[in-house]
KEKE-925447 format. One line per 2 residues: their letters; for each residue x, y, z of N, C-alpha, C, CB. Coordinates in steps of 0.001 Angstrom, whole numbers, plus 500000, padded with zeros to 6 digits. Glycine has a CB too. Layout:
A	X/Y/Z/X/Y/Z/X/Y/Z/X/Y/Z ~ ... $
// end
This chain:
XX	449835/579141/469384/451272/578882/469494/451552/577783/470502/452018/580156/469889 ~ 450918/577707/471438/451105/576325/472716/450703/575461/471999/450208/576229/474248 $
XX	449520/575248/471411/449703/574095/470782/450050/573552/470077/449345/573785/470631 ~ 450845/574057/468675/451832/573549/467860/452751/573148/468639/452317/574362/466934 $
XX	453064/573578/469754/454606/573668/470061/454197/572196/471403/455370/575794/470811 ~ 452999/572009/472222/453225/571109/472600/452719/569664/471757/452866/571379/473727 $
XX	452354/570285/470765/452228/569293/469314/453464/568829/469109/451763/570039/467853 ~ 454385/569551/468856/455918/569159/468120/456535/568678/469289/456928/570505/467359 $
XX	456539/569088/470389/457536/568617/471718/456723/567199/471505/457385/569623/473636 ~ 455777/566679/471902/455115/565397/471569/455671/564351/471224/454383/565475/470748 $
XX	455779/564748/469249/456159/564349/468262/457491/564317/468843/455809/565036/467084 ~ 458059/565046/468794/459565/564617/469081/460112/563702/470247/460262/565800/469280 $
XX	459249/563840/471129/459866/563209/472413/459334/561438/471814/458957/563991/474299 ~ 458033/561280/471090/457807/560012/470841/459037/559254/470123/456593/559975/470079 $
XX	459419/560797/468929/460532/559901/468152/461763/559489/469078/461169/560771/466834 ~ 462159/559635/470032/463091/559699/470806/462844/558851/471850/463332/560872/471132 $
XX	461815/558523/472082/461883/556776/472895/461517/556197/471919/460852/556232/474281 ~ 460864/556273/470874/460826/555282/469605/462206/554924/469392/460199/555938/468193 $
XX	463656/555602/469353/464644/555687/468815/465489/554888/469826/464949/557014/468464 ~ 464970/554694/471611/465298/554406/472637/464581/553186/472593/465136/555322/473598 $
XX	463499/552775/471683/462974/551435/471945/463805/550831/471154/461517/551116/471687 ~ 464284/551372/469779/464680/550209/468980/466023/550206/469397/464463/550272/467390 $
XX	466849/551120/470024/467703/550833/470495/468024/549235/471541/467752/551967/470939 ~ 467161/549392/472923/466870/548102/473202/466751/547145/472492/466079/548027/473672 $
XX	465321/547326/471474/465334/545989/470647/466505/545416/470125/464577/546100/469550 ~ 467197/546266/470005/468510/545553/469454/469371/544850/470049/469263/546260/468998 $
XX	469098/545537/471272/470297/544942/472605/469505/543692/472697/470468/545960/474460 ~ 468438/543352/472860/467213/542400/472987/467883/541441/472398/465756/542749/472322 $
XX	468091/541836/470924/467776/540793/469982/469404/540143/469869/467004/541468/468398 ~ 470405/541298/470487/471969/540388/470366/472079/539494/471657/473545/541538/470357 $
XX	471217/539751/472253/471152/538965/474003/470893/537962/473565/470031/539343/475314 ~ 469175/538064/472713/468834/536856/472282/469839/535569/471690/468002/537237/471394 $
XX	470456/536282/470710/471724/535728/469941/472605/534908/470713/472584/536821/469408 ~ 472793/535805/472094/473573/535150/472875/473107/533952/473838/474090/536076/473521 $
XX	472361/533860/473962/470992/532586/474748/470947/531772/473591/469008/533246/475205 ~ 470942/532073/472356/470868/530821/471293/472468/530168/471638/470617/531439/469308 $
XX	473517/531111/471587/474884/530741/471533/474634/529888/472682/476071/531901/471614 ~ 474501/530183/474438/474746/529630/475544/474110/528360/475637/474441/530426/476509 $
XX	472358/528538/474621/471811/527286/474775/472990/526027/474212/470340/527329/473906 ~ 473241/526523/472646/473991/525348/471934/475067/525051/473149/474790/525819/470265 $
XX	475932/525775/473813/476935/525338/475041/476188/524613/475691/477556/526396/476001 ~ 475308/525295/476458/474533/524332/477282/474197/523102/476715/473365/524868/477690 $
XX	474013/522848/475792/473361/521410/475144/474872/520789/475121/472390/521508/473287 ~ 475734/521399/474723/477142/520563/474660/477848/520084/475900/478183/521392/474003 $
XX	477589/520786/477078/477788/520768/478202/477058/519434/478825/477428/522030/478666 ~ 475538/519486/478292/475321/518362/479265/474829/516864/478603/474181/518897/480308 $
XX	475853/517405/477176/476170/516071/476367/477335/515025/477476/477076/516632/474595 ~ 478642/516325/477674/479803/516221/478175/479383/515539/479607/480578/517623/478172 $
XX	477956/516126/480206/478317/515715/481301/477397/514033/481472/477988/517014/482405 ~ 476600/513960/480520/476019/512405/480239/477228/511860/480173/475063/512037/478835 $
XX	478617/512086/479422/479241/511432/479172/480214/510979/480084/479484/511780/478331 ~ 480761/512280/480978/481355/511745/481952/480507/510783/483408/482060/512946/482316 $
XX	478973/510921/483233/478102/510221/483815/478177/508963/483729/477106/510521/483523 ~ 478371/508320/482449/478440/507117/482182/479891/506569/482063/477696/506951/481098 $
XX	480899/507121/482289/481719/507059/482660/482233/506544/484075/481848/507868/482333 ~ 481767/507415/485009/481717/507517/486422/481160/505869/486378/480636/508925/487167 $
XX	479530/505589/485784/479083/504249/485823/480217/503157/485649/478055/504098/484769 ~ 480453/503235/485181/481904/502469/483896/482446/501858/485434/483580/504072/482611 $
XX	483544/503277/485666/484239/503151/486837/483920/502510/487709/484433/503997/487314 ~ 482426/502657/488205/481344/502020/489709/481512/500135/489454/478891/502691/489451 $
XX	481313/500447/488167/480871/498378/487794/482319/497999/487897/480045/497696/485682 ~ 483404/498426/487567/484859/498207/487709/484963/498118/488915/485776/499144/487200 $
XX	484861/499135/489781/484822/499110/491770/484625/497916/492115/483527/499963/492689 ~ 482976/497758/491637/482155/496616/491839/482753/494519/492047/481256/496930/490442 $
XX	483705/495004/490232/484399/493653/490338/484848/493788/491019/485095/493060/489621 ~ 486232/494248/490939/486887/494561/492032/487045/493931/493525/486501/495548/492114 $
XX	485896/494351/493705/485665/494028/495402/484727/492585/495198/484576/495580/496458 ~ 484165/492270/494464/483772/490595/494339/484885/490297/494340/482971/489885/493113 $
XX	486079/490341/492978/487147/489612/493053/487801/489316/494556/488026/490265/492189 ~ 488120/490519/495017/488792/490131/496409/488039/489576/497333/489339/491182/497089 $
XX	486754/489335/497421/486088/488757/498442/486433/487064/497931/484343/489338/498526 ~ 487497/486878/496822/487739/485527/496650/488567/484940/496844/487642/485187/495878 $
XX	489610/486620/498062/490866/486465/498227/490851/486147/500031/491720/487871/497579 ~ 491926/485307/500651/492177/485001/501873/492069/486871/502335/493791/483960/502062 $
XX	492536/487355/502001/492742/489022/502656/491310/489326/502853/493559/490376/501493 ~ 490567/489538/502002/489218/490085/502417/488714/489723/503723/488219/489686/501502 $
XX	488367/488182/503595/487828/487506/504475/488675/487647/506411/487899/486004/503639 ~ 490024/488000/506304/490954/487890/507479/490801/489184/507704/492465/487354/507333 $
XX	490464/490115/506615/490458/491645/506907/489270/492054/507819/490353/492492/505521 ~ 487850/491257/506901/486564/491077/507974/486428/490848/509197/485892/490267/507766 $
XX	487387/489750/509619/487958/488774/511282/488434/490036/511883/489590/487277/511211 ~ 489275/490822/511065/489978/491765/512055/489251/492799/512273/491248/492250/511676 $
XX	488505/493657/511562/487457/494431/511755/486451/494138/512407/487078/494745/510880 ~ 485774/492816/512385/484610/492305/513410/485654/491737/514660/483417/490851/512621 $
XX	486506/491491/514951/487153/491083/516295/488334/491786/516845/487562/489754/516215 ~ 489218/492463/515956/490233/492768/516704/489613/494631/515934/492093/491750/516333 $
XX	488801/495192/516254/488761/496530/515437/489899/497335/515682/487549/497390/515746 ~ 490576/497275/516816/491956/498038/517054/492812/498146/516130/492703/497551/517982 $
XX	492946/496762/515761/494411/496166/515018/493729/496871/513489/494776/493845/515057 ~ 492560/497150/513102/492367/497526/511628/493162/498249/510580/491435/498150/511613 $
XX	494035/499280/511313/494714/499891/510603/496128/499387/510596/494547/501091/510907 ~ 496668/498235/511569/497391/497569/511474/497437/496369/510343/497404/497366/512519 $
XX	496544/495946/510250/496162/495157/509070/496300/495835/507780/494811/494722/509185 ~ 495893/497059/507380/495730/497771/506247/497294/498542/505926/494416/498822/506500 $
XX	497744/498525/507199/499217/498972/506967/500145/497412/506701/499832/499966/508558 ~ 499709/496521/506711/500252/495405/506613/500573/494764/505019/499387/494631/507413 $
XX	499242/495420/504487/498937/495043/502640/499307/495977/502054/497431/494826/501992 ~ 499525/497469/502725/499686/498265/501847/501034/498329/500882/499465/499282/502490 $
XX	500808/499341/499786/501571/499207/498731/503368/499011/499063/501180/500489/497898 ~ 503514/499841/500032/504715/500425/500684/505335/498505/501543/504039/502160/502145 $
XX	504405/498272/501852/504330/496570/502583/504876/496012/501385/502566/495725/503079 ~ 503789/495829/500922/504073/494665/499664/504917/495263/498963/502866/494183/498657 $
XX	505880/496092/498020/507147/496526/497489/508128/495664/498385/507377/498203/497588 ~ 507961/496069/499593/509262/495713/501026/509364/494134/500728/508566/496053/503177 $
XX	508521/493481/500779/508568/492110/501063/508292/491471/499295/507226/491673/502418 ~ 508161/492591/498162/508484/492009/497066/509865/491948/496695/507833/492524/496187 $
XX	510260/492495/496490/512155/492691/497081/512547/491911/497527/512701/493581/498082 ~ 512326/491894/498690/513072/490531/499433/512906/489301/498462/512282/490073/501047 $
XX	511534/489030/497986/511316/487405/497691/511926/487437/496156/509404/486763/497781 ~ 511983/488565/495671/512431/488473/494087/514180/488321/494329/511894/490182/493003 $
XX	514734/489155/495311/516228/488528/495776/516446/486998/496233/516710/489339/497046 ~ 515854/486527/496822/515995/485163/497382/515656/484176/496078/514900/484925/498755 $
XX	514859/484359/496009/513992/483204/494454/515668/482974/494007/512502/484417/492567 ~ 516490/484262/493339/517701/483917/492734/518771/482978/493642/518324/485247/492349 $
XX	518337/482185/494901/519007/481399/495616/518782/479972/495292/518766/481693/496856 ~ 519994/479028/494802/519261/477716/494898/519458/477176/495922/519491/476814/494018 $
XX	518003/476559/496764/518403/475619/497795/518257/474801/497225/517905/475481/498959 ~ 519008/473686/497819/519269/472038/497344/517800/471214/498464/521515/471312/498004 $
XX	517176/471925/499475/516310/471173/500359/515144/471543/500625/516757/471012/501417 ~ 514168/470907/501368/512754/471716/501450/513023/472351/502667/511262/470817/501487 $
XX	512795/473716/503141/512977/474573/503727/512641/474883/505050/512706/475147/503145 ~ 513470/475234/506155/513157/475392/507576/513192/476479/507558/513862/474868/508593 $
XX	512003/477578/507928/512629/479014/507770/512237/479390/509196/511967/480110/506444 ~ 512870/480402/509676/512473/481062/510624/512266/483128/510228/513653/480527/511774 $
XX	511174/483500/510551/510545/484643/510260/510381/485337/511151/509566/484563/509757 ~ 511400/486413/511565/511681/487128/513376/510603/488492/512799/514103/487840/514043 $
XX	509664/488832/513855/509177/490307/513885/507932/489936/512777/510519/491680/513325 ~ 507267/488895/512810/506693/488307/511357/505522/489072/511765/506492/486431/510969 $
XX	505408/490031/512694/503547/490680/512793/502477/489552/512469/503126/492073/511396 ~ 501966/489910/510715/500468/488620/510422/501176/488302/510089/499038/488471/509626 $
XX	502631/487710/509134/502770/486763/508295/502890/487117/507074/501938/485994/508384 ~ 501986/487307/506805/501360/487465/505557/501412/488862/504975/500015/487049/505677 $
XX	501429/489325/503691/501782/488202/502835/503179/488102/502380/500979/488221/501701 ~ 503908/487830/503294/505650/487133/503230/505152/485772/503214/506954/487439/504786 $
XX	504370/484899/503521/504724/483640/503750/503733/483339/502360/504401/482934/505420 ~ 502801/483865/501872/502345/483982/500290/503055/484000/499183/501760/484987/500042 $
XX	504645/484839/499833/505762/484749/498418/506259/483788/498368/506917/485595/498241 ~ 506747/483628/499671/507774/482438/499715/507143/481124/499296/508374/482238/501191 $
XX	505945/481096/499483/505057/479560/498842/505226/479549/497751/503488/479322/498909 ~ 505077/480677/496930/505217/480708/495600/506610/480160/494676/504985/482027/495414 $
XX	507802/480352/495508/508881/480141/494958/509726/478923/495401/509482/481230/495069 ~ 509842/478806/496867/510181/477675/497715/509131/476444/497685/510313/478212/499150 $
XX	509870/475571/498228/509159/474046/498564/509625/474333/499884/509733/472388/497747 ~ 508804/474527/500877/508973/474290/502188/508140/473364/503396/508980/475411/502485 $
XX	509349/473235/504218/508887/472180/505340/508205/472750/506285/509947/471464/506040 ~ 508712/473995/506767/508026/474300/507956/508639/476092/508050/508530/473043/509406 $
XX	507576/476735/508818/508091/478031/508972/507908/478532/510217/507587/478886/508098 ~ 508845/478924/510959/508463/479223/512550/508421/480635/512491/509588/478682/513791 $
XX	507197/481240/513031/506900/483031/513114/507527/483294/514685/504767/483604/513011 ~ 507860/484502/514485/507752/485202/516057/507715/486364/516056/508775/485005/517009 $
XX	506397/486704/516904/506108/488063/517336/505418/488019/518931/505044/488764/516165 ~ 506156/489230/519395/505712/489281/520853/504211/489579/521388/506509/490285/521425 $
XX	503618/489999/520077/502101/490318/520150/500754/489259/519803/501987/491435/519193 ~ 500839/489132/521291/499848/487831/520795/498483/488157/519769/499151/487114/522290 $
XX	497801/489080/519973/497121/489408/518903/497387/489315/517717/496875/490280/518950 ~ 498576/489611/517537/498948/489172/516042/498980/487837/515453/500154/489545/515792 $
XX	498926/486924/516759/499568/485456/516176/497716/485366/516048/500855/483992/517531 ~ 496559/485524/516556/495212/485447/516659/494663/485768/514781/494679/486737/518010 $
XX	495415/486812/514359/495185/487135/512876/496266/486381/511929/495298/488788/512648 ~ 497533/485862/512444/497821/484573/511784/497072/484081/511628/498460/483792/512138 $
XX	496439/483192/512666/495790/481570/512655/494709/482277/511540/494948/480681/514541 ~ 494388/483231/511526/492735/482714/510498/493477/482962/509216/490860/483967/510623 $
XX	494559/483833/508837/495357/483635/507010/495762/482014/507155/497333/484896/506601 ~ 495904/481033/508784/496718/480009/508045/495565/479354/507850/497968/479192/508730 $
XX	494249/479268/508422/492878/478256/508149/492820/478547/506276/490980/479009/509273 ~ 492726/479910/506129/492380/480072/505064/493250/479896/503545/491965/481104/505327 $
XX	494396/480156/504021/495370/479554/502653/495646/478121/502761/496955/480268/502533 ~ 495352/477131/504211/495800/476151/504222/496265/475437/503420/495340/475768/504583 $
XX	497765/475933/503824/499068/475638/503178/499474/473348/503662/500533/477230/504220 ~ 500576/473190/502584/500564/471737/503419/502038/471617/503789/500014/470255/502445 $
XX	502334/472627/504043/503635/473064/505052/503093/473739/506720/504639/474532/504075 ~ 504020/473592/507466/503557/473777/508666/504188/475119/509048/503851/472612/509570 $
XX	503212/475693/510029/503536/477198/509896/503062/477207/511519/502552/478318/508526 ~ 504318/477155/512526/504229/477733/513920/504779/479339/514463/505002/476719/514689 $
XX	503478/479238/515398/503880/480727/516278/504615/480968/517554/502726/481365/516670 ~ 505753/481605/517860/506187/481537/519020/506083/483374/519356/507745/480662/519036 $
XX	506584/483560/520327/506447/484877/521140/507732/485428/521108/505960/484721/522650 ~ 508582/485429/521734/509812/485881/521629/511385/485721/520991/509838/485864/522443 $
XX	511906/485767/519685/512637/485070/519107/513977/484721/520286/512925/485817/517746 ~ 514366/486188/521176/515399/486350/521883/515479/484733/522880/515184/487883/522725 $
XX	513931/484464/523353/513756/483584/524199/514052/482234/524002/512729/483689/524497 ~ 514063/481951/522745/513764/480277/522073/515375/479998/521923/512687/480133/520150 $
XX	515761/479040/522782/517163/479034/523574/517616/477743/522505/517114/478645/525656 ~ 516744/476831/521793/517089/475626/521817/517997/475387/520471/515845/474787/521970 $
XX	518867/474739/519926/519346/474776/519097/518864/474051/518086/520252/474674/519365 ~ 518821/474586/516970/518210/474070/515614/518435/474705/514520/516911/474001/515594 $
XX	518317/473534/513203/518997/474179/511705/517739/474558/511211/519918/473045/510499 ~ 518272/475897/510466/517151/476469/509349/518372/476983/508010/515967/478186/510183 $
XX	517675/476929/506866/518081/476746/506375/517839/478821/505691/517776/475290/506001 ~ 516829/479368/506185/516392/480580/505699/515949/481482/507206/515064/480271/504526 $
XX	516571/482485/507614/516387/483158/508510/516406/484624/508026/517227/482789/509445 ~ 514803/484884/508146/514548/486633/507544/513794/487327/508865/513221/486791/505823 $
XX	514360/488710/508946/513951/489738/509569/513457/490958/508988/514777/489979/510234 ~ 512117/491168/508419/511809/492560/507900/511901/493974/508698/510509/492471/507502 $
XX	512522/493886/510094/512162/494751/510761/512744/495133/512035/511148/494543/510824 ~ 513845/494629/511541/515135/494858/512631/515651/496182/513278/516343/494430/511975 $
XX	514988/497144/513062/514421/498260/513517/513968/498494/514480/513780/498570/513036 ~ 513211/497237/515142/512391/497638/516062/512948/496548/517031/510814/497694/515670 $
XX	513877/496055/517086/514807/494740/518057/516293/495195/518029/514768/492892/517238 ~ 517134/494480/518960/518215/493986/519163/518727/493158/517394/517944/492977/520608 $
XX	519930/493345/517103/520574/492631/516116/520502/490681/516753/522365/493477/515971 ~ 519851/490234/515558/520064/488698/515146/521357/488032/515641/520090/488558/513570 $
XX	522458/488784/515736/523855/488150/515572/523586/487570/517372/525513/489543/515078 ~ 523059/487677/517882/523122/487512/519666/522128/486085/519390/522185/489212/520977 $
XX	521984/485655/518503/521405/484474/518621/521715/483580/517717/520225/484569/518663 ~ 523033/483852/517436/523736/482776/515989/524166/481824/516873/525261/483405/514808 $
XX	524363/481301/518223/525135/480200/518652/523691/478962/518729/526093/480640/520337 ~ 521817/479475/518506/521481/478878/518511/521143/478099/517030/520954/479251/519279 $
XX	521545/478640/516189/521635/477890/515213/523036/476653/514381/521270/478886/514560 ~ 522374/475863/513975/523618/475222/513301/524222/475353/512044/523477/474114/513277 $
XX	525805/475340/511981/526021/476050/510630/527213/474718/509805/526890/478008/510970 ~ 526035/473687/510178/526808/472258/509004/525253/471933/508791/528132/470462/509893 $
XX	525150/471034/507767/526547/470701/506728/526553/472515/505775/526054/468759/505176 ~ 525607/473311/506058/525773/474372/505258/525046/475477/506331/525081/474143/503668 $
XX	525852/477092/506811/525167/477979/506996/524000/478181/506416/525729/478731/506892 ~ 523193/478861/507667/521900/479536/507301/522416/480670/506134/521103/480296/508781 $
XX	521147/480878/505169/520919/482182/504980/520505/483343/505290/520650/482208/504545 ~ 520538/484381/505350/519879/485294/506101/519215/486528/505364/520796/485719/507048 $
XX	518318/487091/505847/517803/488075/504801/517344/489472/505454/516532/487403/504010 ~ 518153/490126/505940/517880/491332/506774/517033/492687/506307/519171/491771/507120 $
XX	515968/493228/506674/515417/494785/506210/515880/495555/507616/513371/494928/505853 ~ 516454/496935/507260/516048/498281/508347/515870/499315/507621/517138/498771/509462 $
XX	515911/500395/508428/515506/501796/507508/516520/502684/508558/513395/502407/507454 ~ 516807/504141/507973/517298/504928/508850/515965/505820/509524/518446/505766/508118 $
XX	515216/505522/509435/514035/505963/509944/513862/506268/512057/513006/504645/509256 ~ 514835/507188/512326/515506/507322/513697/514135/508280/514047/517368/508113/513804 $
XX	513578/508650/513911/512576/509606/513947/511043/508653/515102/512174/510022/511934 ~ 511124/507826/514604/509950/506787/515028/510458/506494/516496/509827/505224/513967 $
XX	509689/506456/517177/509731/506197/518634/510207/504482/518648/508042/506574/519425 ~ 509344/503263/518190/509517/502101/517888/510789/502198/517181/508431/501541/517228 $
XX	511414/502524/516913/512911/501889/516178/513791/502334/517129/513448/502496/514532 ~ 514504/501089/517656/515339/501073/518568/516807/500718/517837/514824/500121/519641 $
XX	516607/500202/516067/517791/500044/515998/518213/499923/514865/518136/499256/516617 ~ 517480/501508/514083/517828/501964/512732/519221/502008/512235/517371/503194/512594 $
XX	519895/501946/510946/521199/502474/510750/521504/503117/509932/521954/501840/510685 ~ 522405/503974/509672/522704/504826/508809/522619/504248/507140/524039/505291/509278 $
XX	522770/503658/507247/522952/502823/505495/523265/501038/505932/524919/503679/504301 ~ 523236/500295/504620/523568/499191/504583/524902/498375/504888/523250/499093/503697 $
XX	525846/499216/504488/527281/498951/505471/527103/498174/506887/527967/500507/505940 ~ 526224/499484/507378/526248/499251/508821/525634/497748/509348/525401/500455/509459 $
XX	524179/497716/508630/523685/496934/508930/524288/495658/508672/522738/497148/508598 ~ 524975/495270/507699/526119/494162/507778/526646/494287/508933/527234/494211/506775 $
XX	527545/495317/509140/528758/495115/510103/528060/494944/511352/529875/496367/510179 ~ 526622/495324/512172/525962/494780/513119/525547/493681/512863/525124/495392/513503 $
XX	524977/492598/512082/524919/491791/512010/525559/490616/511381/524295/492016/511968 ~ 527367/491193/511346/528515/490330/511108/528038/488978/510537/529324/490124/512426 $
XX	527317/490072/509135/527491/488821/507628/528660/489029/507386/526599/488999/506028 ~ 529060/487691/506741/531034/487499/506389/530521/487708/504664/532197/485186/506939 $
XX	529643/486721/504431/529213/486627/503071/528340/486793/502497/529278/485935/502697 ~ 528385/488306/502154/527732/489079/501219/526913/488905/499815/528532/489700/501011 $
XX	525947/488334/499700/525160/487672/498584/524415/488536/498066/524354/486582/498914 ~ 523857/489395/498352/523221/490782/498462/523326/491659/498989/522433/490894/498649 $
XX	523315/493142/498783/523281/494014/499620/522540/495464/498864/524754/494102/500157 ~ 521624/496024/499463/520855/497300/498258/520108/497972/499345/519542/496650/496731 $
XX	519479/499417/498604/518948/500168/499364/517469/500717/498335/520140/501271/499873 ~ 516309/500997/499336/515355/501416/498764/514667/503033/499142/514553/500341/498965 $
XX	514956/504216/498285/514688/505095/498903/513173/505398/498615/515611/506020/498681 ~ 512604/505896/499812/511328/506183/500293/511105/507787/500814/511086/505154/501439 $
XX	510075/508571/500487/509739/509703/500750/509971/510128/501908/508725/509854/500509 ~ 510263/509425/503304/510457/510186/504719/511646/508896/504676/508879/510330/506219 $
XX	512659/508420/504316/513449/507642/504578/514097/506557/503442/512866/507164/505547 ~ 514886/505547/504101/515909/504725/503262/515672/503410/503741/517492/505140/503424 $
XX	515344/502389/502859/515016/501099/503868/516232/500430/503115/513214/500158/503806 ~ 516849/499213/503498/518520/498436/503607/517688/497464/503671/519888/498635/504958 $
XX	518515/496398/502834/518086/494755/503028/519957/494337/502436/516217/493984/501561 ~ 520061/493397/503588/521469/492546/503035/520889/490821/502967/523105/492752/504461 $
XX	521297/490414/502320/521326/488755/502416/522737/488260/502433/520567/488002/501106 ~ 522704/486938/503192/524295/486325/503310/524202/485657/504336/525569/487294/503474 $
XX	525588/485663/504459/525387/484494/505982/526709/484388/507078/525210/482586/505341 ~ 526826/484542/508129/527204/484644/509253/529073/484235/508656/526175/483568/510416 $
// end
């Protein structure tokens, strides 16, 4: 009797991991199924990612021009001067080109262009930092004689001189230091301030200019930007900035709104 019976317990317990193997096998074999499925993903995956690989390449050789092209531009080369000599001023420079820059001073030159002067041009450029690239637009549109900069930072006039070696323009382009200071009387025919913000109002120096046989023009930027330590002489809107700088004649007047502020430009003349 024991041994039939541990005969049959045997038998039975075999059928019962037999029944537990093929169970697995099965799980085995849908796993498997699923590793065929993940491979084909996987193979699609790193089709996708060759592709965005050569892509990325794409992009790199684009970078690449890119930065040849501009090494064919006056900026590169003045950007180098300022990084190998003035490294301080670097982010002054880069805040100088940036997008927010160039909009400010595209504005201005796309308003003026619609001016006809009858003469080749005396301009004077108050708060002019580098210059550039304001004096890049205005070449573009004007015939001018001469352009007098002023900024109180002599370093700045140091990163002039190498944009003026390098665009050498065949108009003459001087640097002075203090606009408030330059006492002497003389006609211009174009008087712009991007940055009247950070000075005393222009109008305290209209007796040194002459206003025959025709007033200056004038071309004013501020911002209400009261927040900045440097702005000594933001204004609420463009109104104002007229009525401080008692333009009679209004040729322009607009506003540009900006994410932390409002920048004002009027043109006209005294």
């Amino acid at each position: 009797m024991e041994q039939i019976y541990n005969w049959r317990k045997n038998k039975n317990d075999i059928s019962l991991h037999n029944v537990e193997i093929g169970s697995y096998n099965e799980q085995i074999g849908e796993h498997n199924t699923e590793i065929g499925e993940l491979n084909t993903e996987i193979g699609s995956i790193k089709e996708k990612i060759g592709s965005i690989r050569e892509t990325i390449g794409e992009h790199r050789e684009q970078i690449s021009i890119c930065e040849n092209n501009n090494r064919e531009t006056p900026y590169y080369w003045v950007n180098q001067w300022v990084n190998n000599n003035l490294p301080s001023y670097s982010n002054s420079f880069d805040d100088s080109v940036s997008q927010g820059q160039y909009e400010s001073k595209l504005w201005l030159k796309e308003k003026l262009e619609k001016i006809i002067f009858t003469s080749e041009l005396y301009i004077d450029v108050i708060g002019s930092w580098f210059g550039f690239p304001l004096i890049e637009m205005l070449a573009d549109v004007f015939d001018i004689k001469q352009i007098d900069l002023y900024d109180i930072d002599e370093e700045c006039h140091k990163v002039t001189a190498q944009y003026i070696n390098h665009f050498d323009y065949d108009f003459r382009i001087v640097q002075f230091k203090d606009f408030f200071e330059r006492k002497e009387i003389r006609r211009r025919q174009l008087i712009i301030n991007t940055s009247s913000e950070h000075m005393s109002d222009i109008i305290t120096m209209k007796e040194y200019y002459k206003d025959y046989p025709i007033k200056p023009i004038l071309a004013i930027q501020s911002n209400n930007y009261f927040e900045v330590e440097d702005h000594i002489n933001c204004v609420k809107d463009v109104d104002e900035l007229i009525e401080k700088n008692q333009i009679e004649d209004v040729l322009y007047k607009g506003k540009r709104s900006l994410p932390l502020y409002d920048r004002f430009m009027v043109i006209g003349k005294w």
